[in-house]
Every structure is written in C-alpha cells, then in structure tokens.
C-alpha positions in Angstrom: 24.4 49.3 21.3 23.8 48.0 17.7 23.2 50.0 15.2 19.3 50.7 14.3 18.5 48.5 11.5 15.6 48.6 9.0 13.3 47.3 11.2 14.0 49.5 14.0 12.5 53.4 13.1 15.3 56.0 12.8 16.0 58.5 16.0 14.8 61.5 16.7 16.5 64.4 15.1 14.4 66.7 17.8 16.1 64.5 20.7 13.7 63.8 23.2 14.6 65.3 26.9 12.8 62.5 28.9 12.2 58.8 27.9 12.4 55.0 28.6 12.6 52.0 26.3 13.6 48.5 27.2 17.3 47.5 25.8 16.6 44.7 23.7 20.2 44.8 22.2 21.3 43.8 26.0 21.4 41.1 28.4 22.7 40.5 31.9 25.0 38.1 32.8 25.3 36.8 36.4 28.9 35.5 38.2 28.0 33.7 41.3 30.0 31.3 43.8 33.2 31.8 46.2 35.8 32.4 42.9 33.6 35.6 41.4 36.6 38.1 42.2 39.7 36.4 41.3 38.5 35.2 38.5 36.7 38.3 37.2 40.1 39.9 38.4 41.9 37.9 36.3 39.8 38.9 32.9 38.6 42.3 33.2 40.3 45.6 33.5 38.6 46.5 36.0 39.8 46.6 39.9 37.3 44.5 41.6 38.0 45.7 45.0 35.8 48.9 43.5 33.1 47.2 42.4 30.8 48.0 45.7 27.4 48.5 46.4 27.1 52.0 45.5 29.8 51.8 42.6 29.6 50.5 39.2 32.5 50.8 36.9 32.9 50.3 33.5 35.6 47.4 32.1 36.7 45.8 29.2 38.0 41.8 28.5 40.6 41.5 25.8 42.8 38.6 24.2 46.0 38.0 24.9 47.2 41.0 22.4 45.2 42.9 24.2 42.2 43.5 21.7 39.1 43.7 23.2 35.9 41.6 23.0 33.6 42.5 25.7 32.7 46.3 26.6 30.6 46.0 30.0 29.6 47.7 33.8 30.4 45.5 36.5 27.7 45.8 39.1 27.7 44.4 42.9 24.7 42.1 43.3 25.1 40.9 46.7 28.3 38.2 46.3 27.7 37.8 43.2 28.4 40.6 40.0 26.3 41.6 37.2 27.2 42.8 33.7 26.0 43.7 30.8 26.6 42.3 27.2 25.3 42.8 23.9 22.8 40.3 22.8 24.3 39.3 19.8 27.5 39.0 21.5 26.3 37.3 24.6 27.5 33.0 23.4 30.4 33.6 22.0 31.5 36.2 25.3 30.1 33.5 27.9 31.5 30.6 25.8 35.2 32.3 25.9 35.3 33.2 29.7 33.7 29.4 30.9 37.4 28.3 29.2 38.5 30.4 32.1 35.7 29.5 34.5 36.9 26.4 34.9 39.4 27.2 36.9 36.9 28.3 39.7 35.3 25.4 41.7 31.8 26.3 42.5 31.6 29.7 40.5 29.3 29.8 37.8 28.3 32.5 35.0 24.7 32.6 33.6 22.7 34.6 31.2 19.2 36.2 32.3 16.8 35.1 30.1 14.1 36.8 32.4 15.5 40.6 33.6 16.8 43.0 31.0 17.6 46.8 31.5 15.6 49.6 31.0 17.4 53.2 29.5 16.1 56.5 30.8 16.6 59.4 29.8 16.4 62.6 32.2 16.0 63.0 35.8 12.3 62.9 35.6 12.6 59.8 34.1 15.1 58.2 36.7 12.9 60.1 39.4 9.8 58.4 38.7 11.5 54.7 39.3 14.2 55.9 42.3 12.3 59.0 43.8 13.9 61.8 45.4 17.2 59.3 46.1 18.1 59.6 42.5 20.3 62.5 43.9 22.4 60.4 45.6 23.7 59.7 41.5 25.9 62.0 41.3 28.5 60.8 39.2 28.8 57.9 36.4 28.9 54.2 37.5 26.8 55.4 41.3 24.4 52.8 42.1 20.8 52.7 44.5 19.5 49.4 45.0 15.9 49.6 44.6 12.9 47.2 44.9 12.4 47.0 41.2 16.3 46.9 40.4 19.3 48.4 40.9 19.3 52.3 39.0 22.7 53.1 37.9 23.9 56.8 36.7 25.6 56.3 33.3 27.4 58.6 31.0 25.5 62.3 30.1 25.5 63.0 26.2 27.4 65.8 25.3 24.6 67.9 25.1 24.6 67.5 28.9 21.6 65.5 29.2 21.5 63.0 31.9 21.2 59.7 31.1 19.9 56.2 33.8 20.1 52.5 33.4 17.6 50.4 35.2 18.9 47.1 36.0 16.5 44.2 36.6 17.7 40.8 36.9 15.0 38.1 37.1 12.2 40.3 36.4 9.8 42.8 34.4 10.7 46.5 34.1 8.4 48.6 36.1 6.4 50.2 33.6 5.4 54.0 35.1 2.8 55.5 33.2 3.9 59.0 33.4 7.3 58.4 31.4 6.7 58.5 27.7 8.5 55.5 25.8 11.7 56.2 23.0 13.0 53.9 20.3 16.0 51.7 21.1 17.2 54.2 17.7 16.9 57.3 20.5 18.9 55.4 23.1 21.8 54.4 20.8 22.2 58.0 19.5 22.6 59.1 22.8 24.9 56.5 23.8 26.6 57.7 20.7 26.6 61.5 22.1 27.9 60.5 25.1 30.9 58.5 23.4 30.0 55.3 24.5 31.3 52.5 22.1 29.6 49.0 22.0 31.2 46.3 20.1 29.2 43.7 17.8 30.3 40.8 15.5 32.4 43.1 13.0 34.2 45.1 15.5 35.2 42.4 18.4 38.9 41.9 19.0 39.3 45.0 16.5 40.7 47.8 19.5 42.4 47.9 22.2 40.1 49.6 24.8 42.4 52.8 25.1 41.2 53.1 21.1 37.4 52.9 22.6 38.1 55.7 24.9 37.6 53.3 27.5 39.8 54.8 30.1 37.9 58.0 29.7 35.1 56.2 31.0 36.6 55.0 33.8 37.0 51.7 32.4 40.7 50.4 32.9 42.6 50.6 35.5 45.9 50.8 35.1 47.5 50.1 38.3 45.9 46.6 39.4 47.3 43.3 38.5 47.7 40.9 35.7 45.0 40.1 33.4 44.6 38.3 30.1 45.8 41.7 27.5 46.9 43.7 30.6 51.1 43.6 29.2 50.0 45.5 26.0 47.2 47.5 27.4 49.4 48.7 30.1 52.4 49.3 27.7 50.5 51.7 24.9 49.4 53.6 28.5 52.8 54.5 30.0 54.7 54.6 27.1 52.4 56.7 25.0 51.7 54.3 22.2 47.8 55.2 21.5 47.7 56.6 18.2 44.5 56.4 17.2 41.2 56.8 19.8 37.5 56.9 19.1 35.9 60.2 17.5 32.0 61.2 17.2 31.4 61.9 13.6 28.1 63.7 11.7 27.3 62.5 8.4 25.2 64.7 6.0 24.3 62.9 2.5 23.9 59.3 1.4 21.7 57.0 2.0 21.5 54.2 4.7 23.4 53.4 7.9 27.3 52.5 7.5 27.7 49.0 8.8 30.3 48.7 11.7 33.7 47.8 10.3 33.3 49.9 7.5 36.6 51.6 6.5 37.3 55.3 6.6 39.8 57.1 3.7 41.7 59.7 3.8 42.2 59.7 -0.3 43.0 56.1 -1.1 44.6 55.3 2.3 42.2 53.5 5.1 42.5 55.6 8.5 40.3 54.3 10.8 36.9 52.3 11.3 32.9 53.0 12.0 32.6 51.1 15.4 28.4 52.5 15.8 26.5 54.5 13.7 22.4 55.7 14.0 20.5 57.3 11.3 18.2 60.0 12.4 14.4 60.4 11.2 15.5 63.6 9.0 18.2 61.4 6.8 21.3 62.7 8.8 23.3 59.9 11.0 26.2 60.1 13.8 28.9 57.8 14.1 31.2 56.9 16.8 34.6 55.8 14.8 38.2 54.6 15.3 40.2 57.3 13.6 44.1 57.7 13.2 44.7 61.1 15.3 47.4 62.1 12.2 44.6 61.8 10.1 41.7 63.6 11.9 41.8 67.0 10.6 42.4 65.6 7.0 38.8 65.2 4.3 37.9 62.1 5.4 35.2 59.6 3.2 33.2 56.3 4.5 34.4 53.8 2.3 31.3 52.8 -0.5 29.6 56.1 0.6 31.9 58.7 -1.1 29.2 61.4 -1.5 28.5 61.9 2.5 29.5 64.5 4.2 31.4 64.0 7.6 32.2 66.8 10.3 33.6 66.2 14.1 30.9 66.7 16.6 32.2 67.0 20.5 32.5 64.3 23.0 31.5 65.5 26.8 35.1 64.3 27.5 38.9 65.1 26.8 41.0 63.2 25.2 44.9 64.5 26.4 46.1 61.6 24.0 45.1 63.1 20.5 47.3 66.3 21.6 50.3 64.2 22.7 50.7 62.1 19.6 50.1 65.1 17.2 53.0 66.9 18.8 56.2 66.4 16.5 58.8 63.8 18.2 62.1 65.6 20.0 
C-alpha cells in the first residue's frame, strides 16, 4: 500500500461493498530450495512451522535494532514460500536478504515478474473466483488453493467489510465478468480501515513492528527463536516498552495527500509520523500514523498542513498497550 498519487483517481467516499482491482503497488517474491525455512526463520518474525497449506500469517523483517523493513504474508506454495512486497520496495528488500541467502546452498529467492495479486472486496467478490469453499475462510491469514491461485482471507475494515487477496504466481488474474473493478485508491483506503500498515521508501527501518500494530495482526511471534531484531523486539514485548503504536486518523481541510514521513505536532513538539494516507473523491483523506500514546488525546497538526482538521477514527482491533502506558507509573 502506497499512497494514491496524482495519477491514481482519489477513493470512493461512498465505499464500494464489492470489487476487484489488480495490486500494482505489489509483487510476489518466491523462496525455493532445501534452506527456505531456516533461513526464512532466521529473518522473519514469523514461526515457520505455521506457515501451512491452509495458513498464511503475517510477518515482519527488521535490522539488527529491530526496525523494520519489510511488512509481508508468508504463504506455503508447495516447498517453497511466497510473500508479498511493495513494488517500490521490492530491490532493495531482495538485495538485503540475498546478504543472508548466501548462507543457504541451493535456496534461492526471486521476484514474479509474471503473477501479481488481485484485492477483493466482499464475499461475492471472493465467491465468484473460490465458489461456495470461500467459507472455509474463516479467519485472517486462511488459505484455499485454487486453479487460478491461492485465495487468502485478509483483514476486514472496521466497517466490518470483508476483504480477499488472490494470489497468482506465474500468471494472469482471472478476470470474472460479473465483479465490477475499484481503484487501487479504494483498496488502500480499506487496507487503511482495516489498520493495515505498508511501508515505502520514507518510512522503512522507521518502527519497530509492535509500533505497526503488527502483533495485532498476528504478525510476530514472540515465543520462537532468534532472528535478526528479535532481542529488541522481544524486549519492548515483555517488558512493556511500546510507547507509541499505529492510529487511524480523518483529516477534514487542506489540500493534497500528506507524504509518508511527514511529522505530526502536538504544538511545536513532533509526536509521531504519517506511515499511509488516501485522499477520498469528496476532498477528505484517512491516515494510518505512528502516534506517541501520551500525546493522542492532545490537538494534534500534520506538519506543513496546519489548517486540517484530524479526528481518531476506530480500528476493528484493540490495542491493550495504549491503556498500559497511559496508566501513571507505581
């Protein structure tokens, strides 16, 4: 998820219940050969022993400090594991992890230059590629392997619509006729509703994944080994140490999108920072942003845009750890 740019038309303020557009701002990546696991294991914080067919959890890949630089699903493609990056992030991801690669005779990791993945929106949508079996996706990260891909149930927005990935390595999306296409715009704002984060150039190696809300997305786990950032991901999890985590934000007034990065004030002091943002067709936008939770119920300004109006808008899931760190120390 990228924001929507000029050349992309703004989203649908009347959001549309039932869709599919092809994500252009995505790309599958492919790790095949005998080492996929361990070294895999090794990067992401994700278990790979649940990574199955039928399961597709979320994970994250951070530095050493534990700031992260790839947001991604891990899917089980036969032996070998699929996962999605953003396309303008795709080299400099792949070009990182090969340092680590190398360690793995035989095991290779590739970019699909000819599948893609396919958003829907709505069951009707996700039942016109998977059929009646699309109730077998009961839950975020469930899987069916199909003949035209493998259909994956991701996060509902908070509005509580349901949202499908189609993933299709190594070929065309099937096109069915009786799905009406969105913009990639309508996509990212519900990505945005369901407080899904995606990182670009600006924002890599910014967060640690906790700030993301990645765990509420089932995407660290925090009781399998070592990996590369695992020490201080792991430490800010027991001990309590996230102060700040990722908030859904309305913006009334200004014009133009925020860029990712951009700061966010409280007065003259810098709080937090715009991770996605998407500008709807009637001139209002939503933000997903990094936000100090001392600072959260305080007037808060976008940094160069000081005449829009923000308010909180919900997230379809809790996060305990703004409560904890806004109760006064014993």
């Amino acid at each position: 998820m990228t924001n929507a740019t000029s050349t992309e038309p703004a989203a649908n303020s009347e959001r549309p219940a039932v869709g599919r557009v092809h994500l252009h701002n995505r790309v599958l990546a492919r790790v095949s050969g005998p080492g996929t696991d361990k070294f895999l294991q090794g990067q992401f914080s994700q278990n790979l022993d649940d990574v199955v067919a039928g399961h597709s959890p979320r994970a994250a890949a951070a530095t050493p400090k534990g700031r992260t630089y790839c947001l991604t699903r891990l899917v089980r493609d036969g032996d070998d594991i699929l996962m999605d990056l953003p396309a303008v992030l795709a080299e400099p991801i792949t070009t990182h992890l090969r340092k680590y690669l190398m360690l793995f005779r035989g095991t290779t990791m590739t970019v699909d230059t000819d599948g893609g993945l396919t958003g829907l929106l709505g069951e009707a949508a996700a039942r016109a590629i998977g059929g009646p079996c699309i109730s077998e996706l009961d839950a975020p990260g469930a899987t069916l392997a199909l003949d035209s891909g493998l259909l994956i149930r991701v996060e509902s927005t908070a509005e509580g619509l349901a949202r499908y990935e189609l993933w299709h390595p190594g070929t065309d999306a099937p096109q069915p006729g009786d799905v009406p296409t969105i913009t990639l715009a309508d996509w990212i704002a519900s990505d945005i509703s369901a407080g899904v984060a995606t990182l670009g150039p600006e924002t890599s190696e910014s967060f640690v994944p906790q700030m993301l809300n990645w765990q509420h997305l089932d995407g660290v786990h925090f009781k399998k080994g070592c990996y590369t950032g695992q020490e201080v991901i792991a430490r800010m999890h027991f001990l309590g140490q996230l102060k700040k985590s990722l908030f859904r934000l309305g913006v009334d007034g200004g014009s133009g999108s925020p860029a990712p990065g951009t700061a966010l004030l409280a007065g003259d002091r810098s709080v937090g920072n715009l991770v996605n943002a998407v500008r709807f067709d009637d001139g209002h936008c939503e933000l997903l942003a990094v936000i100090r939770h001392d600072a959260s119920g305080e007037s808060l300004v976008i940094e160069g845009m000081p005449e829009a109006r923000l308010s909180l808008l919900p997230l379809p899931y809790a996060v305990p750890e703004r409560e904890k760190s806004a109760q006064p120390d014993t």
